[in-house]
C-alpha positions as CSV (number, residue, x, y, z in Angstrom):
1,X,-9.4,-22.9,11.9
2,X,-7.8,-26.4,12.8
3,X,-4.4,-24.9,14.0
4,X,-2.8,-25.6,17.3
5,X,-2.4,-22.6,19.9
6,X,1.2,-22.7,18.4
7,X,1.0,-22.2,15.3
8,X,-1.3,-19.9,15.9
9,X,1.7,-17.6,17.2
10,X,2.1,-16.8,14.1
11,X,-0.1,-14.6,13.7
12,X,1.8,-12.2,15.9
13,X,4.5,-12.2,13.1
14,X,1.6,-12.1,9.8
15,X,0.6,-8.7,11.1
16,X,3.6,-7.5,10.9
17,X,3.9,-7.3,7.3
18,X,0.4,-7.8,6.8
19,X,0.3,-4.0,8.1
20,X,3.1,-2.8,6.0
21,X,0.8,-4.1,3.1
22,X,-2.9,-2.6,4.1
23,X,-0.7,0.7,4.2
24,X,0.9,0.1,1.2
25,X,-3.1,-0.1,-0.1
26,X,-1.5,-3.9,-2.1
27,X,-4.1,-4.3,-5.2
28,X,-4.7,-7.5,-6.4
29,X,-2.6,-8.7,-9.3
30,X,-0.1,-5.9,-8.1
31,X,3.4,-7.2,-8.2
32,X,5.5,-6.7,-4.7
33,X,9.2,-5.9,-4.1
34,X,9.8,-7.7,-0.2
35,X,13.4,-7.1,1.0
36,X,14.3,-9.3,2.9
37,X,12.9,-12.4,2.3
38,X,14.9,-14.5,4.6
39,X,14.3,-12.7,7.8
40,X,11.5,-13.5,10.2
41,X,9.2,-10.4,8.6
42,X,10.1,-10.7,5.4
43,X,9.6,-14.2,4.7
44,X,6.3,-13.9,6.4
45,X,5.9,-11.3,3.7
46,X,5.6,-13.5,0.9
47,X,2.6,-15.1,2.1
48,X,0.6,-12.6,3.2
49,X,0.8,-10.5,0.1
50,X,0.1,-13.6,-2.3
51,X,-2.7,-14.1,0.2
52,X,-3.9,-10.6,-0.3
53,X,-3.8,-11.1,-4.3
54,X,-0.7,-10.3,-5.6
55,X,0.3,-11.4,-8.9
56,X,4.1,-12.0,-8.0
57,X,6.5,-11.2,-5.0
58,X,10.1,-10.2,-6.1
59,X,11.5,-12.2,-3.2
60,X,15.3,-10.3,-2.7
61,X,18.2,-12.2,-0.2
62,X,21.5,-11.6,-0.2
63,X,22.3,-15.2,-1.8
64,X,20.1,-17.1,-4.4
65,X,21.2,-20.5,-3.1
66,X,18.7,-19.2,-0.1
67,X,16.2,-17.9,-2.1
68,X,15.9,-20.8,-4.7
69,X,14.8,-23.0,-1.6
70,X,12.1,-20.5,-0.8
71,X,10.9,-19.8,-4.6
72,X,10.4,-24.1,-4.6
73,X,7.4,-23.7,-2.2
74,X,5.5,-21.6,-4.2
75,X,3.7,-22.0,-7.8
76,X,6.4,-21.4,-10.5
77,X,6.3,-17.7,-11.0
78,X,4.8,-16.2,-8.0
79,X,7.9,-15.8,-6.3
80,X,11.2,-14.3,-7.9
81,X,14.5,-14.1,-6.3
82,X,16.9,-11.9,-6.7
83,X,19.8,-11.8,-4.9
84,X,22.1,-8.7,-3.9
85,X,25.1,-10.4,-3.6
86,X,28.0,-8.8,-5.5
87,X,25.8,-6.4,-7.2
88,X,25.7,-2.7,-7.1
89,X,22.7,-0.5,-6.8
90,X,22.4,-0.2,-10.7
91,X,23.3,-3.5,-11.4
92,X,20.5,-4.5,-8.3
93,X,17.5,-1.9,-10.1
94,X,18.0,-3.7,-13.7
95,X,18.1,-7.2,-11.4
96,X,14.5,-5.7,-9.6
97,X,13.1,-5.0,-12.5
98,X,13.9,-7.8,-15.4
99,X,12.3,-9.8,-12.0
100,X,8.7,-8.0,-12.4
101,X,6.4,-9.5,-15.2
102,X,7.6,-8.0,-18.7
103,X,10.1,-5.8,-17.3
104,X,7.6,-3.1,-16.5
105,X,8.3,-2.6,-12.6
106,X,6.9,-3.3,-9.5
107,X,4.0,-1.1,-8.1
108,X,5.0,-2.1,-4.3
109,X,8.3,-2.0,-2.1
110,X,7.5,-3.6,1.2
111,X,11.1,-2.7,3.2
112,X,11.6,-5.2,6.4
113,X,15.4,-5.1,6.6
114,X,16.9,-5.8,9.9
115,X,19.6,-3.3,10.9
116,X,21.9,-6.0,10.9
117,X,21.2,-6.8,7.2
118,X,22.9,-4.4,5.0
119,X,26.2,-4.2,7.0
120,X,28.7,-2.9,4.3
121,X,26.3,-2.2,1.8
122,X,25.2,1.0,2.7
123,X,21.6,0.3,1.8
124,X,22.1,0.4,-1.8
125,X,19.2,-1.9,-2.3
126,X,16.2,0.4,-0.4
127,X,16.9,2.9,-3.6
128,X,17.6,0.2,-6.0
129,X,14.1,-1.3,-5.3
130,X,12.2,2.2,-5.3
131,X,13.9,2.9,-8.4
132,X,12.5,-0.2,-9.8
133,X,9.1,0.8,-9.1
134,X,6.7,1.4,-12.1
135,X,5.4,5.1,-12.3
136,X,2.7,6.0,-9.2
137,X,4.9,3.3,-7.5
138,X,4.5,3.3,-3.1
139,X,7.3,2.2,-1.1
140,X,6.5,1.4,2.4
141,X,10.0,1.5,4.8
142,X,9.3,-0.4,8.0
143,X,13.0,-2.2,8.1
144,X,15.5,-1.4,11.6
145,X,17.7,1.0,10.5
146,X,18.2,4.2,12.3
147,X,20.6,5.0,9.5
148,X,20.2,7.9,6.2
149,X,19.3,6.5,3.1
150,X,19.7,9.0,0.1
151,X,17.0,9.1,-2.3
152,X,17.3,10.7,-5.9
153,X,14.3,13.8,-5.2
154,X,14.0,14.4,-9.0
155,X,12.8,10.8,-9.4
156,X,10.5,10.7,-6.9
157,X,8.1,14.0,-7.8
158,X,8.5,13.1,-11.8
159,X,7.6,9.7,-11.2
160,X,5.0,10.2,-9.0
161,X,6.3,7.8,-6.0
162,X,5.3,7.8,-2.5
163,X,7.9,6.8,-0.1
164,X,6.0,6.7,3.5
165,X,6.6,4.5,7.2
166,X,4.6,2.5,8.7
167,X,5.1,0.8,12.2
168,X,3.5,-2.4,12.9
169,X,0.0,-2.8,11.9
170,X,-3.5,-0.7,13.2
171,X,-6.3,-2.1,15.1
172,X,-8.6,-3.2,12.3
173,X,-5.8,-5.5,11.0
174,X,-5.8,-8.6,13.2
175,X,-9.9,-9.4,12.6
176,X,-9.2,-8.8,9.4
177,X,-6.2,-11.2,9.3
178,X,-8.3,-13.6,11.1
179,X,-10.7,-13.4,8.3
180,X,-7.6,-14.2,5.3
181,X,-7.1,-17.5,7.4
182,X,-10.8,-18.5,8.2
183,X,-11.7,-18.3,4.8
184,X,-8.0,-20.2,3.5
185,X,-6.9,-17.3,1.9
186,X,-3.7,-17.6,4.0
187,X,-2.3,-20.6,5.5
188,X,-0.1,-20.9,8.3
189,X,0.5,-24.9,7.5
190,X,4.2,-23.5,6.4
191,X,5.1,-22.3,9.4
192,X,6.5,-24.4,12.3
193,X,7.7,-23.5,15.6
194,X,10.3,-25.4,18.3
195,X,8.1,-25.9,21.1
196,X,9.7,-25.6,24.5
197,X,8.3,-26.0,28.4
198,X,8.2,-22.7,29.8
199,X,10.6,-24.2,32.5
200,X,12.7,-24.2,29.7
201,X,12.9,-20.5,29.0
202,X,16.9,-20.4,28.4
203,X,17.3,-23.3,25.9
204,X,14.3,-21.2,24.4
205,X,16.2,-18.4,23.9
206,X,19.2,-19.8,23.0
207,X,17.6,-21.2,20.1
208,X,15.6,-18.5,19.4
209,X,19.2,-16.6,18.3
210,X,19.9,-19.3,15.8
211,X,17.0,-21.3,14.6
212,X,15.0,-18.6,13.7
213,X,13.6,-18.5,10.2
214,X,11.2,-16.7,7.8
215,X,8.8,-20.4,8.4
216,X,10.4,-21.1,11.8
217,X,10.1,-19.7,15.0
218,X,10.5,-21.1,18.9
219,X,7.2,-21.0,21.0
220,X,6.9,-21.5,25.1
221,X,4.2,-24.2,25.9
222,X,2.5,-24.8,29.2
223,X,3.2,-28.9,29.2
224,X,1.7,-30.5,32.6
């Protein structure tokens, strides 16, 4: 494949989302609803689905000064951000959904928020972004809360939406990953790692806590 062991690492973090996706059954030309984007999962998120086919990610952050950097790598309209910031969970569906291609809703949610991501906003945006689904919409949670999240029930059984978990990925999804990369499908020449000597463990964690990214992660490297 031409990568380096190292970058190769990130495959570990692919599969991830990658799972979330094959469980999600992502069609291609579907567009996907990733919260969020600027955590290690979710930015990995954006590339596997658009590897997979989809025809946009709705790419939501809490600020859209972080998510216009990450809408620049991609071709114009591929990636939309939306940003939660100051917004409530109407105000957020309305945001979702003007976001999707003429309005008409997403047909994926792909949850990956970190427990430490929604701290005083109750996890207004997990029912703003099912909400925003189109009708026969999935929503797939695999996100760190241990928290409640109310859902509306009516909405749900009369707009025929599937809310289901998923945790990591199943055994047929790495080969199958493999395969996305082999044939350049997906590309890992985004991603980047700070390499470290394993004799350098602690700086390795250390850095680990705060240079962490949805492209940037911190490797240990045998180095003679």
């Amino acid at each position: 494949m031409g990568y380096s062991p190292a970058r190769l690492t990130w495959i570990n973090t692919l599969l991830v989302p990658y799972g979330g996706l094959l469980s999600g059954a992502l069609q291609p030309g579907e567009t996907v609803i990733v919260c969020f984007v600027t955590g290690h999962f979710g930015g990995a998120a954006i590339d596997v689905a658009l590897a997979m086919g989809a025809g946009r990610v709705v790419a939501v952050g809490r600020r859209m000064s972080s998510l216009e950097k990450i809408q620049s790598g991609y071709p114009k309209g591929k990636v939309v951000g939306v940003a939660t910031e100051g917004l409530d969970e109407t105000s957020l569906k309305d945001a979702l959904r003007k976001a999707t291609p003429r309005g008409l809703g997403a047909d994926l949610y792909l949850d990956l928020t970190p427990a430490s991501a929604a701290e005083g906003q109750k996890w207004i945006h997990i029912p703003a972004a099912i909400s925003a689904l189109k009708a026969n919409g999935r929503a797939v949670l695999m996100g760190g809360t241990s928290d409640s999240v109310s859902l509306s029930y009516s909405e749900l059984m009369t707009r025929n939406i599937t809310v289901k978990g998923n945790f990591m990925c199943d055994g047929t999804a790495p080969a199958k990953m493999i395969r996305l990369i082999e044939m350049g499908n997906l590309s890992l020449s985004r991603f980047h790692n700070i390499e470290f000597d394993f004799k350098d463990y602690e700086r390795a964690i250390d850095e680990a806590t705060t240079k962490t990214a949805g492209d940037c992660g911190v490797v240990l490297v045998y180095k003679e």
